[in-house]
C-alpha positions as CSV (number, residue, x, y, z in Angstrom):
1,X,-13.8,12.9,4.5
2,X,-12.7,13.4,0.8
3,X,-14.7,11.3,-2.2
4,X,-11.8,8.8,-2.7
5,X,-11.6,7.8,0.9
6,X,-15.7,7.2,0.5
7,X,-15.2,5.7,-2.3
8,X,-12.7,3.1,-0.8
9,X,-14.8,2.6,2.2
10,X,-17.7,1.9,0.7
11,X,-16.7,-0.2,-1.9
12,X,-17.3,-3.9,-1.6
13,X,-14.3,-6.3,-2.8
14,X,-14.9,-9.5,-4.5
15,X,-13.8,-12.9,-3.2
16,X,-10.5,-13.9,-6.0
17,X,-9.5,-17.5,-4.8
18,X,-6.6,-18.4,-7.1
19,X,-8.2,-22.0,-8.1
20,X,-11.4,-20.6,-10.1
21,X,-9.7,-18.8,-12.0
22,X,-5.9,-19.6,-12.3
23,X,-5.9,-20.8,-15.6
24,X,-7.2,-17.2,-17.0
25,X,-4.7,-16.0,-14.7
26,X,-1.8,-17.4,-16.5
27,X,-3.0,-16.5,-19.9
28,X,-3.3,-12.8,-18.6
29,X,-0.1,-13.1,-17.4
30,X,1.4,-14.2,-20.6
31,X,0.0,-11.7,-22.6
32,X,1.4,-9.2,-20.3
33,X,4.6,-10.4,-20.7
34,X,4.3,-9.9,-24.7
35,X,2.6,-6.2,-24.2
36,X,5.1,-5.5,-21.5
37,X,8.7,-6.7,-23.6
38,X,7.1,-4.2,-26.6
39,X,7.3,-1.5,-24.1
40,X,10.7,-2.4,-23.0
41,X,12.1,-2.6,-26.8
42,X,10.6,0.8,-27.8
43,X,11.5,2.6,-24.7
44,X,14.6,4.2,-23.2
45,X,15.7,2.5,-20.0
46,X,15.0,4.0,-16.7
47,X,16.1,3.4,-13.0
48,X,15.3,0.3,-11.4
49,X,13.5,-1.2,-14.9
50,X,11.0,1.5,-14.0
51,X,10.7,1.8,-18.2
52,X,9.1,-1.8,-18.5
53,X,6.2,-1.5,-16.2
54,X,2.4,-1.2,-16.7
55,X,0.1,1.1,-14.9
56,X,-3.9,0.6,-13.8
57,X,-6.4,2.0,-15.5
58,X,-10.0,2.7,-15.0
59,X,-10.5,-0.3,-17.5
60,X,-7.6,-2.4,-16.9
61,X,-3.8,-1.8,-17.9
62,X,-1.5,-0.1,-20.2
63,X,1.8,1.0,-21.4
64,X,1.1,4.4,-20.9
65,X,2.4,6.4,-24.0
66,X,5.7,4.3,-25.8
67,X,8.1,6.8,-28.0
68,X,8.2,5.3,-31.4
69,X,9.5,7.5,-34.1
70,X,8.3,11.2,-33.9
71,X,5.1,10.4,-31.9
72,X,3.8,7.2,-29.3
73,X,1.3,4.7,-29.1
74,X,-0.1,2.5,-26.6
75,X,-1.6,-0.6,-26.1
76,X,-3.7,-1.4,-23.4
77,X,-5.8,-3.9,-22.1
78,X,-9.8,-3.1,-21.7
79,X,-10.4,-5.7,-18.8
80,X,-13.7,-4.5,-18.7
81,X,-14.7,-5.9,-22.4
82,X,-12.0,-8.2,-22.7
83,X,-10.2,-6.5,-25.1
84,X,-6.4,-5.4,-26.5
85,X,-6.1,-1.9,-28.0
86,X,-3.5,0.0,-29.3
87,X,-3.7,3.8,-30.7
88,X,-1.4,6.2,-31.7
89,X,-0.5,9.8,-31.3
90,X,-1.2,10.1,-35.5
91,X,-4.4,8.6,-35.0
92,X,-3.9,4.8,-35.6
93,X,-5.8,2.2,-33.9
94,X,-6.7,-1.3,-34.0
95,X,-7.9,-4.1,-31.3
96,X,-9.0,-7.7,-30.6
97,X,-11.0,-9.5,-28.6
98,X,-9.0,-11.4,-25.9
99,X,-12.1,-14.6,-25.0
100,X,-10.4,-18.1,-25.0
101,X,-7.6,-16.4,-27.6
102,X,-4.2,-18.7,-27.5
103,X,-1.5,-17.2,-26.1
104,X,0.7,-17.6,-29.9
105,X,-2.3,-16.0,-31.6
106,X,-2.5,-13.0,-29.1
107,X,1.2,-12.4,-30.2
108,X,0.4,-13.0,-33.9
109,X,-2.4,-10.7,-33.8
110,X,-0.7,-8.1,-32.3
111,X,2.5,-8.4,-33.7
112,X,0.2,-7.9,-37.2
113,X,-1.6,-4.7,-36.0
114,X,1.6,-3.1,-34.9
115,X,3.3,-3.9,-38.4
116,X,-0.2,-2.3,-39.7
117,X,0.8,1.2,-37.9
118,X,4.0,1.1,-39.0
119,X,5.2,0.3,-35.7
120,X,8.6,-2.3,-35.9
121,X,9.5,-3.9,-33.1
122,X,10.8,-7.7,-31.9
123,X,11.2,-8.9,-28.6
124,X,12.5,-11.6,-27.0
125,X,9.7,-14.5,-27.0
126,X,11.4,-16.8,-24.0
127,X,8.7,-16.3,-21.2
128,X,10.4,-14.7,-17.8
129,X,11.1,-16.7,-14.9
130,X,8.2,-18.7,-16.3
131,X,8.7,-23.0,-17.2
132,X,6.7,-23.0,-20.4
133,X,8.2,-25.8,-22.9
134,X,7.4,-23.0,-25.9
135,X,8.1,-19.7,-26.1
136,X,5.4,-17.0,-26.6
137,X,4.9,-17.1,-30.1
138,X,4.6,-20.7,-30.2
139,X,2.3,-21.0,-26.6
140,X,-1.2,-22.6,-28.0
141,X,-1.5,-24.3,-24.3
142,X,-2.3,-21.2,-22.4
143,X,-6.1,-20.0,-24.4
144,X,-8.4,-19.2,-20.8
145,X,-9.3,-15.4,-21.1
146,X,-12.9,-15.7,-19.6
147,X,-14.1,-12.3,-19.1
148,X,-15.8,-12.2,-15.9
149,X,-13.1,-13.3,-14.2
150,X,-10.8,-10.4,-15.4
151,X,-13.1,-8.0,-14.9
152,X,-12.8,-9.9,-10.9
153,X,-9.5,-9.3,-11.2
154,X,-9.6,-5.7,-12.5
155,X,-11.7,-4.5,-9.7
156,X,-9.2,-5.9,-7.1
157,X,-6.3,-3.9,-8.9
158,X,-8.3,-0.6,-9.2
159,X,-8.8,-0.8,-6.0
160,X,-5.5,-1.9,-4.1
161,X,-3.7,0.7,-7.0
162,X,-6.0,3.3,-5.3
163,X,-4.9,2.7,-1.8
164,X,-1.4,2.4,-2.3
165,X,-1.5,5.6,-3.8
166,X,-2.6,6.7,-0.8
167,X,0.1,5.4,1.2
168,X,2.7,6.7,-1.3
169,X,1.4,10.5,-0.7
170,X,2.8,10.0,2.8
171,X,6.3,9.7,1.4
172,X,8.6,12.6,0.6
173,X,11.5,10.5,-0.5
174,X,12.3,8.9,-4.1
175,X,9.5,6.0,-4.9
176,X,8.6,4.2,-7.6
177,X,4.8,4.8,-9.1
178,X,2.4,2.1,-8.6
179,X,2.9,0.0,-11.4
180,X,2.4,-3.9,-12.1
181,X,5.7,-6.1,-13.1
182,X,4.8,-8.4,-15.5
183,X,7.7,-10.6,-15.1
184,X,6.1,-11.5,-11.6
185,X,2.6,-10.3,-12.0
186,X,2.0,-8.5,-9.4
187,X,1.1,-4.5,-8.3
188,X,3.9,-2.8,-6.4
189,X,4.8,0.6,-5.2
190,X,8.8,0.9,-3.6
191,X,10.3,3.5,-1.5
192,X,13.8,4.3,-1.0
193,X,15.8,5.5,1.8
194,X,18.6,7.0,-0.9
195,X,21.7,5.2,0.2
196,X,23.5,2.9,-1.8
197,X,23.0,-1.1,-0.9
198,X,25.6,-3.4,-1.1
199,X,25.2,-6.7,-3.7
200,X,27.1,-10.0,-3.7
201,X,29.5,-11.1,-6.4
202,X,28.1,-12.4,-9.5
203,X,24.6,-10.5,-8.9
204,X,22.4,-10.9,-12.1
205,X,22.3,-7.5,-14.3
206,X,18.6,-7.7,-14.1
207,X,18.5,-8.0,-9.9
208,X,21.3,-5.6,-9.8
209,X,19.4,-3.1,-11.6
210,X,16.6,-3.5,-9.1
211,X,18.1,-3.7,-5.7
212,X,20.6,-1.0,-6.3
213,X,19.7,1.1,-3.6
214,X,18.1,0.3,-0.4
215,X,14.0,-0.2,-0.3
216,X,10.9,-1.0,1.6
217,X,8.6,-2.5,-1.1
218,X,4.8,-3.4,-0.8
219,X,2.8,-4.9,-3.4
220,X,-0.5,-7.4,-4.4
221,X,0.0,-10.3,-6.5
222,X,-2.5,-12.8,-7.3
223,X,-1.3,-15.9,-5.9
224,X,1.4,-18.4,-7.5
225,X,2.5,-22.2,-6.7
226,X,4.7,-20.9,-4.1
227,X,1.5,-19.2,-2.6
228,X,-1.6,-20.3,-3.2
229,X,-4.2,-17.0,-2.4
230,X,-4.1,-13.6,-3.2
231,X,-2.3,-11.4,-0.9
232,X,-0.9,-8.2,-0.1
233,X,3.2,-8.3,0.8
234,X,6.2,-6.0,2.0
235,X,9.8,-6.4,2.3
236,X,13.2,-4.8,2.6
237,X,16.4,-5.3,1.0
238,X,18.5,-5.6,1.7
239,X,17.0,-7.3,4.9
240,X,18.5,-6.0,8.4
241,X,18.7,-7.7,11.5
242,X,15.7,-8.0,13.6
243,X,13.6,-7.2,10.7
244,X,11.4,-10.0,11.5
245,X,11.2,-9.8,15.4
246,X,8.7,-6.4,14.5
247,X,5.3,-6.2,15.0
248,X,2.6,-6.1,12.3
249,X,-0.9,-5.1,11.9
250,X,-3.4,-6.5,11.5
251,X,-2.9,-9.9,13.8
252,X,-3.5,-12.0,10.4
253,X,-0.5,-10.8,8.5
254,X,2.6,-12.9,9.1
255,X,6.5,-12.6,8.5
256,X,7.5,-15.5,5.7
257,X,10.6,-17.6,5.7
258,X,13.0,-15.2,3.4
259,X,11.9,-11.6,5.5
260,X,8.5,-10.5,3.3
261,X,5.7,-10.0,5.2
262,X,2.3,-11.3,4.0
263,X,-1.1,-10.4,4.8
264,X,-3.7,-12.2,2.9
265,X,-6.2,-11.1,0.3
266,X,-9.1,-12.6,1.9
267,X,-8.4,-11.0,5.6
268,X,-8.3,-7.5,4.4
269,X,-11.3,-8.3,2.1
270,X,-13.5,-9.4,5.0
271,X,-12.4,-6.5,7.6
272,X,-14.6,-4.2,9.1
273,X,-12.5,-1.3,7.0
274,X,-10.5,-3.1,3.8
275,X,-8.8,0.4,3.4
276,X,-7.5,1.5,7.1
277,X,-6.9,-2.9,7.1
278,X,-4.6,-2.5,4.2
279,X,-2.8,0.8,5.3
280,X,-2.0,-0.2,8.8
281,X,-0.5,-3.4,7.5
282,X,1.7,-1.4,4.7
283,X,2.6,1.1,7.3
284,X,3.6,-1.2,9.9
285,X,5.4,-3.3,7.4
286,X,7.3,-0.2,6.3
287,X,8.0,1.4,9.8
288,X,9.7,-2.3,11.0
289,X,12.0,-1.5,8.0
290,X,12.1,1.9,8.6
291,X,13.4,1.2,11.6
292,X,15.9,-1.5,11.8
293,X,17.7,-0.1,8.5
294,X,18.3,2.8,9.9
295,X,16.7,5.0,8.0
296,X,15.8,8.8,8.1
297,X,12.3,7.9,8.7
298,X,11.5,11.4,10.0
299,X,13.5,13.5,6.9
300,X,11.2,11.2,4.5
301,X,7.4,11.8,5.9
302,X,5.2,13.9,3.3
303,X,4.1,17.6,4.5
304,X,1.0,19.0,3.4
305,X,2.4,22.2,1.4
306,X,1.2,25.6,2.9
C-alpha cells in the first residue's frame, strides 16, 4: 500500500451539515466568485471554461499562476488562517484577513491591493446564477467568514480532491483537472468520451461551451436550497436511455429526478472505508454512463507504463 492510499484510509472526516455553517458558506462562495471572475479577465480562454477554475491547495484554494503583463500572480485563499493572498512572479505581495469581512469590502480590499501591484483588472460584479438584490461590490449582507468552519470545509476538499485524483489516474482519455467552479461551488473532475454531443437551439454560450462534447462528470458540492447536505454527485450529458435503470454502489447513493446520481456526504463519511466508499460510487456512476452512451470504455482505461 502506497502513503497516499494510508493517508486516505486513515484519515478521519469531519461531520459538515450545511445548517451550522451555511451562512459562511455563502460568504465563501461569494468571494470566490470575485477571485474566480479576476482569473477569468486576465486569462486566455480555454476549453470547456477550463481557464476560470480554481484548484485545492494544501491550505485552501487558488488561481494557480494568472498571466498579467510579462510575469503572473496569484491569489489564493489560506483556509487554514483565514486569509486572502496574492503574490507575484516580481515579488509583490499583499493579504487580508477574511473573519466576519463583508462581501463589498473583500472586493474593495482586493480590488486596492491589486491596483497596488500594478495589476488592472475589472470584472463583471453581477453574482452568477446567484439572487442577491446587490451586486458584489455593493454585497454588505453576506459578512460570516468564521474560521473554524472553513478550515471544516477545507479538510473535506483536500480530501475528496485527493481521491478523485485517484480515480482520474484510471483514465487515459481527455479529462478535465480537479478543479472547483465557483459559479456553482462545487469540486469536479469530467471525463470525455471525444465525440461531439448534440445541443438544442438557442443553447446559452456559457452551457454550450461546457457541454460541447460528451461527458461523465463527478463532483462534491456543499449542499444548496435545492439540496440540503453535502454530497458527492455524477452525471452524463447528454443523458442516454436507461441511464438511470443502472446500478450504483454503495446501496445509499440514489439516481435524482433530472439523471445525476447522488450519494451523500454523510454515508461515505461514516463507512467502514470513506475512500474505496467514494470510488466504487464514482466508478459505478461512471461505468452506467460508460455503458449506455456507448462509449469506448475499454480504448479509455489508464495502463501502468512499462
Amino acid at each position: 500500500m502506497d502513503a497516499g492510499s494510508t493517508f486516505l484510509l486513515e484519515v478521519e472526516l469531519p461531520p459538515l451539515p450545511l445548517d451550522e455553517w451555511e451562512d459562511t458558506k455563502e460568504t465563501l462562495h461569494r468571494y470566490c466568485q470575485i477571485v474566480g471572475k479576476v482569473r477569468m479577465e486576465l486569462s486566455p480562454p480555454r476549453n470547456h471554461w477550463w481557464h476560470v477554475t480554481l484548484y485545492v491547495t494544501p491550505h485552501g484554494l487558488t488561481t494557480g499562476p494568472v498571466p498579467y503583463r510579462a510575469g503572473t500572480f496569484d491569489l489564493s485563499f489560506d483556509l487554514l488562517e483565514n486569509r486572502l493572498l496574492a503574490t507575484t512572479s516580481e515579488g509583490g505581495a499583499f493579504g487580508f484577513a477574511l473573519d466576519d469581512l463583508p462581501v463589498a469590502e473583500f472586493y474593495g480590499r482586493l480590488f486596492d491591493g491589486l491596483g497596488f501591484l500594478g495589476i488592472e483588472a475589472s470584472i463583471n460584479t453581477k453574482p452568477f446564477d446567484l439572487d442577491d438584490e446587490h451586486t458584489l461590490a455593493e454585497n454588505t449582507r453576506h459578512r460570516a467568514c468564521e474560521r473554524s468552519h472553513v478550515r471544516r470545509y477545507h479538510r473535506v476538499l483536500a480530501w475528496a480532491n485527493q481521491v478523485f485524483g485517484e480515480y482520474a489516474s484510471r483514465f487515459n482519455g481527455k479529462q478535465s483537472p480537479v478543479h472547483l467552479y465557483w459559479h456553482s461551488f462545487d469540486l469536479a473532475v469530467t471525463r470525455f468520451s471525444g465525440k461531439r454531443a448534440p445541443l438544442p437551439e438557442g443553447t446559452d454560450p456559457v452551457t454550450r461551451e461546457a457541454y460541447s462534447h460528451e461527458v461523465i462528470s463527478c463532483g462534491f458540492w456543499p449542499g444548496d436550497r435545492n439540496v440540503p447536505e453535502p454530497a458527492f454527485y455524477s452525471y452524463t450529458a447528454p443523458e442516454p436511455g436507461g441511464l438511470t435503470e443502472q446500478l450504483l454502489s454503495p446501496d445509499a447513493a440514489a439516481w435524482q429526478e433530472g439523471g445525476a446520481a447522488l450519494l451523500p456526504y454523510e454515508e461515505v463519511r461514516s463507512s467502514a472505508s470513506p475512500r474505496d466508499t467514494l470510488l466504487g460510487f464514482l466508478q459505478s456512476a461512471y461505468e452506467a454512463g460508460a455503458k449506455t452512451a456507448n462509449w469506448y470504455a475499454a480504448d479509455l482505461e489508464a495502463r501502468t507504463p512499462g
